[in-house]
C-alpha positions in Angstrom: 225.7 18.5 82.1 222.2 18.3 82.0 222.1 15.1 84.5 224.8 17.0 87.0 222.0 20.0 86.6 218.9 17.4 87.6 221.2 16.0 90.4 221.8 19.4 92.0 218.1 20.5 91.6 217.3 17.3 93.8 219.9 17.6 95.9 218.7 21.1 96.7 215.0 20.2 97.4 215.9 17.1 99.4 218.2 19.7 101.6 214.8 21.6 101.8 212.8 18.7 102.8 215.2 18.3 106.0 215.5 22.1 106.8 213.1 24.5 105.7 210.9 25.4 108.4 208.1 26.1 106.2 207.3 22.2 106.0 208.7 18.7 103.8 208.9 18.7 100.2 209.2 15.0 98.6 210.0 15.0 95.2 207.2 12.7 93.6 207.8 12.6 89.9 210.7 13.3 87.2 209.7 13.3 83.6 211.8 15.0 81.1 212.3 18.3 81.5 209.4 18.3 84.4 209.7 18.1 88.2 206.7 17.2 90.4 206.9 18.0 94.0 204.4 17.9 96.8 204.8 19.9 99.9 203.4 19.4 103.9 203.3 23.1 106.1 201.9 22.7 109.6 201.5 26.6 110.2 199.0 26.4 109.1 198.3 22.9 107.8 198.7 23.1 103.8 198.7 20.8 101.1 201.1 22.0 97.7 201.7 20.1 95.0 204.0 21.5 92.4 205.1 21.4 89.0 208.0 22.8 87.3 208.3 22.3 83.8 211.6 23.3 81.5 210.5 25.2 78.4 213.3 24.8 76.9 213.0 21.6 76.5 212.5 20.5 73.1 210.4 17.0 73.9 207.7 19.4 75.8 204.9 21.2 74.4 202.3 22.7 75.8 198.9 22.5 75.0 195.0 24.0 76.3 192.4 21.4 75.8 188.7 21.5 75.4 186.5 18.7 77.3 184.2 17.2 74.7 182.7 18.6 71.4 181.0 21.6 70.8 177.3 20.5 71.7 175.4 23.3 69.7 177.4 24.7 67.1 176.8 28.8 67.0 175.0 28.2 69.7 175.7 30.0 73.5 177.9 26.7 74.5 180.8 25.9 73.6 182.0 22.3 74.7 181.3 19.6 77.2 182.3 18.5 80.7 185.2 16.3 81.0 187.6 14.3 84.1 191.1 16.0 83.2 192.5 13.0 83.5 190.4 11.7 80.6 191.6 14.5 78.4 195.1 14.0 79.2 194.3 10.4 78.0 192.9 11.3 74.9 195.7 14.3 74.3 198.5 11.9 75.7 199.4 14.4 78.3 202.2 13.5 80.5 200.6 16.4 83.6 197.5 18.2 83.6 196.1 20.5 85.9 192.4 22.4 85.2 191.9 25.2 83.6 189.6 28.6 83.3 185.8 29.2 85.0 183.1 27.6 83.7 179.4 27.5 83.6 177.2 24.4 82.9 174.4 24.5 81.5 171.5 23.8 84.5 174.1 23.3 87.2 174.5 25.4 90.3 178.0 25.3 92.2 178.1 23.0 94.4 181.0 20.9 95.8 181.1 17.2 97.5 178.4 15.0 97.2 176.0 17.7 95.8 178.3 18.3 93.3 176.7 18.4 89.9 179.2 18.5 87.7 179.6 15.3 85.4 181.1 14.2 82.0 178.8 15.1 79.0 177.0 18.4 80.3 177.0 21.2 78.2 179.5 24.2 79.6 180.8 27.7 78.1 184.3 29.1 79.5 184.4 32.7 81.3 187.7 33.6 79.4 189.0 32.8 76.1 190.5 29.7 74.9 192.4 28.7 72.3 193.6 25.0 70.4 196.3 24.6 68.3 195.3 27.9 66.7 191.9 27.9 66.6 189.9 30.5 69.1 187.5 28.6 70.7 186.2 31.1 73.6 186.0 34.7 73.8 185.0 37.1 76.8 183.9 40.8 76.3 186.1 41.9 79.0 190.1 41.3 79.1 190.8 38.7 81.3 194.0 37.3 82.3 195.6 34.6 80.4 198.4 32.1 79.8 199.3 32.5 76.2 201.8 30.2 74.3 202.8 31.6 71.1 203.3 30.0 68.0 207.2 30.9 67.9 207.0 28.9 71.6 207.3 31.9 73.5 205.2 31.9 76.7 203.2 35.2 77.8 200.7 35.7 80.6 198.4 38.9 79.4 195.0 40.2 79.6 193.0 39.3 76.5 189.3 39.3 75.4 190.0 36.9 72.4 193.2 35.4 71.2 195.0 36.8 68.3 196.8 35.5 65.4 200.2 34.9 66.4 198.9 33.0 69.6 198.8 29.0 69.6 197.0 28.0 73.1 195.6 30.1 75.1 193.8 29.3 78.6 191.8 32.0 80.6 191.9 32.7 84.8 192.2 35.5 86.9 193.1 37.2 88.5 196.2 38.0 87.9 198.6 37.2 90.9 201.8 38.4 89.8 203.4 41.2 87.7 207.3 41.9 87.3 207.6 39.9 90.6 205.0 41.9 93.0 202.1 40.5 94.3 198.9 42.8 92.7 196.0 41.1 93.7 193.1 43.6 95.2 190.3 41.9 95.0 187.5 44.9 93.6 185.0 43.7 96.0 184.9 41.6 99.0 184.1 38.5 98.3 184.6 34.6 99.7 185.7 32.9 97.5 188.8 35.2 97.4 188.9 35.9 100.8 188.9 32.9 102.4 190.9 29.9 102.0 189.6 27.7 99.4 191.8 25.2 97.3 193.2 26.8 94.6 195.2 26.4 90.8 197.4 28.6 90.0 200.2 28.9 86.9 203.1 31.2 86.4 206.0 32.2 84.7 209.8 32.8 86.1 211.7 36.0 84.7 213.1 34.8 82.1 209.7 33.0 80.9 211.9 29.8 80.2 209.9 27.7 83.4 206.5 27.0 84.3 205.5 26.4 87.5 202.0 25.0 88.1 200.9 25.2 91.8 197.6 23.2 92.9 196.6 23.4 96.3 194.2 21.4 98.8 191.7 23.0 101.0 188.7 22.6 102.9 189.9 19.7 105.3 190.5 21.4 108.8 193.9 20.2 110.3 195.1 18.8 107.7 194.7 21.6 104.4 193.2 25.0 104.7 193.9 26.2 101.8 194.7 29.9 100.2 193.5 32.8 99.9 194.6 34.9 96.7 196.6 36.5 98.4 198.5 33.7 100.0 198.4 32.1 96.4 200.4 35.2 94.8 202.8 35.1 98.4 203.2 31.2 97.6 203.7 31.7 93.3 206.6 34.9 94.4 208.3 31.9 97.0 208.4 29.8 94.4 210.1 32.0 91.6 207.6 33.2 89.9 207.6 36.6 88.0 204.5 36.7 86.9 201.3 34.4 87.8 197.5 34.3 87.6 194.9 32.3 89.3 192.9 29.7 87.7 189.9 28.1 88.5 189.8 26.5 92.1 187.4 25.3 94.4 186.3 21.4 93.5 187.5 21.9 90.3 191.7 22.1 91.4 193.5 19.2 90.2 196.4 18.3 89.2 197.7 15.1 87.8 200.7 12.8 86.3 201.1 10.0 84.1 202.6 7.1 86.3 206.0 6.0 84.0 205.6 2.1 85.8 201.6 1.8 84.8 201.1 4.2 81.7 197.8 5.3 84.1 197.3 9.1 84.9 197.1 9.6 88.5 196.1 12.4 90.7 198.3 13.9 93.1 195.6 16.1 95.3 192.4 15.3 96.9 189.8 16.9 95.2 187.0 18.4 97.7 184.5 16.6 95.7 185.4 13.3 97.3 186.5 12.7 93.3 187.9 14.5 89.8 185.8 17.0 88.4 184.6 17.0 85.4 185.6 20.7 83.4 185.7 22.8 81.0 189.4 23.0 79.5 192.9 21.9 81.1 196.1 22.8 80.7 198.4 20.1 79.8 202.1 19.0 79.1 202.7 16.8 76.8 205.9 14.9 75.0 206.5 15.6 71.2 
């Protein structure tokens, strides 16, 4: 049953591919129990790449991951810059995509070549994070999260700190979706969420049994112009999401899948960086 289900999932987006007037979808990857698809609009030009991923599937787990080592202890940071797909690496991931805000330490934003952002510098997260169980990040105001539970539920709620029940947790914001409406006002005007920009975003269907991780390009006129938040939560509600928040975008939106033939992680986007960012935290699938 479940290979007739797979067939008919495929069959469906391949019947997309030739007909929906919204653009191609090629499906690029199947792993168990996760679907990677990339998508071409021309109206205007946009860039998706997709991920759907089957909680239900008992070989997946899910799992939020720190870049390197806390590099003062009690100190004001709390870990290191790192390339996602050197996490994924070290954490065996099978897909990764980046996770919350960041600061690092002496490093203004910047994006392209006068990007600063590089393995080993020391960063703190904007929201709270949390490994295996262990908080690892806190905020002191409630931001919006993905939370995976330790009974393997999956939640997205506003939290300043993660609580005891809660397994992995990874910070964004805002939040995109609620009970299948788009809610994003932005409080202020501001670019960064007003104009297109490349963008991460993860959500949650309604019956919180799939995961759908969106990444998508921007910044490269006639070919990807990528979202505002608003477009982000219109694109996340198309896609079947009930609920859905933003994660961190920009140079920093990646996503990324372990090749079955070569055993190598590789990235599916074009970061605007010319090249993969080193962050924070990512969010990662991985197989038990």
């Amino acid at each position: 049953m479940k290979q007739v289900a797979v067939l008919f999932i495929c069959f469906t987006l391949i019947v997309e591919c030739r007909f929906s007037s919204r653009g191609q979808t090629v499906i690029d990857y199947r792993l168990p129990g996760i679907l990677c698809l990339s998508e071409i609009q021309t109206n205007p030009p946009q860039r998706l790449f997709i991920a759907r991923v089957d909680l239900t599937n008992p070989q997946l787990h899910l799992r939020v991951a720190p870049g390197g080592s806390d590099p003062d202890g009690p100190g004001e940071w709390e870990t290191t810059l790192m390339k996602p797909t050197e996490i994924a690496n070290r954490e065996r991931f099978e897909l990764v995509v980046n996770g919350d805000f960041f600061l690092a330490k002496n490093i203004e934003d910047a994006e392209g070549a006068k990007s600063g952002y590089r393995t080993g510098q020391w960063a703190r997260l904007e929201g709270p994070a949390m490994t295996d169980g262990q908080a690892w990040s806190t905020s002191t105001k409630a931001r919006p999260c993905l939370v995976i539970h330790k009974n393997g539920a999956v939640t997205i709620e506003l939290l300043t700190s993660p609580r005891g029940d809660d397994s992995e947790v990874v910070g964004g914001g805002p939040i995109l979706l609620r009970n299948g409406a788009v809610v994003f006002v932005p409080a202020k005007p501001h670019k960064k969420f007003d104009s297109p920009n490349p963008r991460t975003a993860v959500g949650l269907d309604a019956s919180g049994t799939r995961l759908t991780l969106l990444v998508v390009d921007g910044r490269k006129p006639g070919i990807a112009n990528g979202m505002t938040l608003d477009a982000l939560a219109t694109e996340m509600q198309r896609l079947g999401c009930k609920e859905a928040i933003n994660l961190d975008g920009g140079g920093s939106s990646v996503m990324a899948v372990r090749d079955a033939a070569t055993g190598a992680m590789k990235i599916l986007n074009q970061p605007t960086d010319g090249r993969e960012r080193a962050v924070a935290d990512v969010l990662g699938v991985g197989l038990k």
